[in-house]
C-alpha positions as CSV (number, residue, x, y, z in Angstrom):
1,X,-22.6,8.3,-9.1
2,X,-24.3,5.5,-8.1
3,X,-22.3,2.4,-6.8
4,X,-21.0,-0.5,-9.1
5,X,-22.8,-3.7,-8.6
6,X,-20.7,-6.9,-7.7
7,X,-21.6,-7.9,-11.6
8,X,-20.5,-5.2,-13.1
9,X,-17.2,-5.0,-11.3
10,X,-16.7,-8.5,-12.0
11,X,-17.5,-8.1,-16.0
12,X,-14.7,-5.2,-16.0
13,X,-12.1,-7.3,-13.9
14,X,-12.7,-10.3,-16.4
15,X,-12.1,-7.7,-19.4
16,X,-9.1,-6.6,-17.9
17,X,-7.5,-10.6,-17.7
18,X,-5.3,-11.5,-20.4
19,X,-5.9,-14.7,-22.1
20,X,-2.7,-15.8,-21.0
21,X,-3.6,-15.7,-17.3
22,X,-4.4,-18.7,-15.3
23,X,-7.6,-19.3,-14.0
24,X,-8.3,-17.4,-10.9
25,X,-9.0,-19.0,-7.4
26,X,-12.5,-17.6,-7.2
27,X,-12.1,-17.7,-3.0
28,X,-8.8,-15.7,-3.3
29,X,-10.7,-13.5,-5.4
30,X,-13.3,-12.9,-2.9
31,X,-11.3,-13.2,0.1
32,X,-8.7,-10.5,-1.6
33,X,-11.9,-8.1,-2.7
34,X,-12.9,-8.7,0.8
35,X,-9.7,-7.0,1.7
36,X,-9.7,-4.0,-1.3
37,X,-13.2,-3.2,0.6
38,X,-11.2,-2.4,3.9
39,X,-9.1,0.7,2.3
40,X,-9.6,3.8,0.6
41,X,-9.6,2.9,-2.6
42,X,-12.7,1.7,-5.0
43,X,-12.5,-1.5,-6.3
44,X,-14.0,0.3,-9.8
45,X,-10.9,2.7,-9.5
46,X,-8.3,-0.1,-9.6
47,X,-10.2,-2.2,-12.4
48,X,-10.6,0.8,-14.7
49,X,-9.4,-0.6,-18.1
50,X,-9.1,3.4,-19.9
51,X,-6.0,4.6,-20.9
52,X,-5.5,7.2,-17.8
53,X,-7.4,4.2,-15.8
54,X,-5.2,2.1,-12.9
55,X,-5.9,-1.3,-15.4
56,X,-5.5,-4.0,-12.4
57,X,-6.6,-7.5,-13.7
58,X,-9.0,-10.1,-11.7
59,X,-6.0,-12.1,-11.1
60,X,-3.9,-8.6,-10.0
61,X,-6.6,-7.8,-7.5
62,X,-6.8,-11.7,-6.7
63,X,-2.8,-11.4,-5.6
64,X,-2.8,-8.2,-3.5
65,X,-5.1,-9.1,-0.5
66,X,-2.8,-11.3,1.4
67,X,0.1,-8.9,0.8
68,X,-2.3,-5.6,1.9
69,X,-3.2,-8.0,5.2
70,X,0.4,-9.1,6.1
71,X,1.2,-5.2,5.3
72,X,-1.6,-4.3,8.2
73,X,-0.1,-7.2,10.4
74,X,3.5,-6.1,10.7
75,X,2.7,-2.5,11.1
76,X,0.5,-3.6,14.5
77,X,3.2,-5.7,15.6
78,X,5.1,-2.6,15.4
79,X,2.4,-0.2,17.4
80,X,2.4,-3.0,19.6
81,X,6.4,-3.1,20.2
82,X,6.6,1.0,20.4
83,X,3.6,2.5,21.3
84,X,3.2,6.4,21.5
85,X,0.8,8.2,23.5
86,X,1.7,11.1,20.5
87,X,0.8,9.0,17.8
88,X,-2.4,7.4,19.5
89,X,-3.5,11.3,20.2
90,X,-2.6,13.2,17.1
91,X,-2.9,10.4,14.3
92,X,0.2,12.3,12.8
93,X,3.3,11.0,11.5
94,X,4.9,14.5,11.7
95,X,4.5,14.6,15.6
96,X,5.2,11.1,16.1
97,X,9.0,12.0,14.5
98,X,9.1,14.7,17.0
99,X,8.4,12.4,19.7
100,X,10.6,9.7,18.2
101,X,13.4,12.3,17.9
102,X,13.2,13.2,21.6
103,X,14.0,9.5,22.6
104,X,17.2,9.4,20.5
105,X,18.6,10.7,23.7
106,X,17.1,8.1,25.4
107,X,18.0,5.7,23.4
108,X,15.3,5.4,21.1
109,X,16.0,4.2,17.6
110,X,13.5,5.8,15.3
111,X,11.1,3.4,16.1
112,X,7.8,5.3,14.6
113,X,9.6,6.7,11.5
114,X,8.7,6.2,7.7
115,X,12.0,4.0,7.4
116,X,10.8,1.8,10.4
117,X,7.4,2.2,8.3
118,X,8.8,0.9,4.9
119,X,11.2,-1.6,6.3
120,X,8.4,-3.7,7.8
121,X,5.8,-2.9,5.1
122,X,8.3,-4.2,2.6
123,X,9.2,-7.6,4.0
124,X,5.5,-8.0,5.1
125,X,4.3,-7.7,1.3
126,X,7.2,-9.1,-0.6
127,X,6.9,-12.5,1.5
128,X,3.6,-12.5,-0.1
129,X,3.8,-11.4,-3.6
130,X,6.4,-13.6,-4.5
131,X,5.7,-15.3,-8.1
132,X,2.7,-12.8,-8.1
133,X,1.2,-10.7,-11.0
134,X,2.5,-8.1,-8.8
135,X,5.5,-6.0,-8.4
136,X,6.8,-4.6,-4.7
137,X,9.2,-1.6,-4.7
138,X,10.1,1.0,-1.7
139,X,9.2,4.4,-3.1
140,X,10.8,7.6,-1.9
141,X,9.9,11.2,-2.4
142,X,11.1,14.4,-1.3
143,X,14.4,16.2,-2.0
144,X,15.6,18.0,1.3
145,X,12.9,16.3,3.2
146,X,12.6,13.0,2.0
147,X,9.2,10.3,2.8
148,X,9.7,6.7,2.3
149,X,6.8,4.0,1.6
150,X,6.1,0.8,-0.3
151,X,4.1,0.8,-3.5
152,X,2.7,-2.3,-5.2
153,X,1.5,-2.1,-8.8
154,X,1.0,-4.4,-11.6
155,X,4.3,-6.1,-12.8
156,X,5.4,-4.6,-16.3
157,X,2.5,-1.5,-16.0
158,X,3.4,2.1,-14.9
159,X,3.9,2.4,-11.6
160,X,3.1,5.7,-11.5
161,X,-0.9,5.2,-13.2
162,X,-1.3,2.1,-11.7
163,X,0.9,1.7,-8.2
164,X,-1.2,1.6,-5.0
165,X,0.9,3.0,-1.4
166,X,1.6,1.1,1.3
167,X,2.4,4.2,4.1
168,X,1.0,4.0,7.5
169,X,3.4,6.1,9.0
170,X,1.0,9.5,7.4
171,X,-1.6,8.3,10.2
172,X,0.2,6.0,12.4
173,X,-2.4,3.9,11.9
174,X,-2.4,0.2,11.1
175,X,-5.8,-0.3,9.6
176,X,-5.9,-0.7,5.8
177,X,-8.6,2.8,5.6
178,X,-5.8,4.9,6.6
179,X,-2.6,3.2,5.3
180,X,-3.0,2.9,1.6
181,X,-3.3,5.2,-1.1
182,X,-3.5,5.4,-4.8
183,X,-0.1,6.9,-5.6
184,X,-1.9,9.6,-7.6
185,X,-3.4,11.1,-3.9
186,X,0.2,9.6,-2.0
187,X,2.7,11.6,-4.0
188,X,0.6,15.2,-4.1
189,X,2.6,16.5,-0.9
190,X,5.9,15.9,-2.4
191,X,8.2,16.1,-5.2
192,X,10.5,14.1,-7.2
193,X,8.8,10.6,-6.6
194,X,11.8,7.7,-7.3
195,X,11.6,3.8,-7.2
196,X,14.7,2.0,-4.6
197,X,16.5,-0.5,-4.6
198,X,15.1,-3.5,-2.6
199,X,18.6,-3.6,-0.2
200,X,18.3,0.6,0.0
């Protein structure tokens, strides 16, 4: 399938904005599209106004840039506090826990964990979605062995269908092409997927 043009994605964005939405800073837009273009996901896929489609507005997709950025920000900072040899070899957040676990005795604190992950991920993009179109939640699935992660979807819409994942820790890697996710592909290696409280 051949590539949306800009216009086309455009047209579908503008079909997806309720009347009731204020006019759109067309340099957000771009700047925030700009950003969308970094990850994994299509801007077509987020836009798609069908009943099993993610329905994201122009002015959702306008809001989540600055919040997917400060996301990528924090989770450097992090790297660049507690770097692991492990993590910069294997890309893995599996053997990065192993590693983290072996500094417990050490000291360590976890460091390079999904919690670590979330905590920062969460504060990063709630500082920036305040008063947005968007809703921020930590996510958690798993029962016996539980993940944790941030997913960000359109306020009052199913987070499930139309939620996007924050979750660097899969890849310890900061850049937005490894660290978000539709939550479609995110939950299918666990179970029992569950909203949290903002102070859990």
């Amino acid at each position: 399938m051949a590539p949306l043009s800009a216009a086309v994605l455009l047209g579908a964005l503008a079909a997806g904005a309720s009347a009731a939405d204020p006019a759109v800073d067309p340099a957000k837009l771009r700047a925030s599209h700009a950003t969308i273009a970094k990850t994994s996901i299509p801007l077509y896929e987020l836009v798609d106004q069908s009943d099993q489609g993610m329905q994201w507005s122009m002015r959702n997709t306008a809001d989540v840039g600055e919040a997917l950025e400060a996301a990528s920000r924090a989770i450097a900072t992090l790297y660049a506090r507690h770097p692991s040899a492990v993590a910069d070899a294997y890309g893995n957040g599996t053997m990065t826990n192993i590693e983290d676990t072996m500094k417990l005795f050490g000291g360590g604190d976890l460091e390079r964990g999904c919690i670590s992950h979330q905590f920062r991920t969460f504060d990063a993009a709630s500082a920036r979605l305040a008063g947005s179109s968007l809703t921020v939640k930590k996510v958690r699935i798993g029962t016996i062995l539980q993940h944790n992660a941030v997913v960000i979807f359109p306020t009052g819409k199913d987070w499930k269908q139309s939620g996007i994942v924050l979750d660097a820790w899969l890849k310890q890697k900061a850049d937005l092409a490894r660290s978000v996710y539709t939550f479609k592909d995110w939950v299918s290696f666990g179970d029992r997927p569950r909203l949290l409280k903002d102070d859990e």
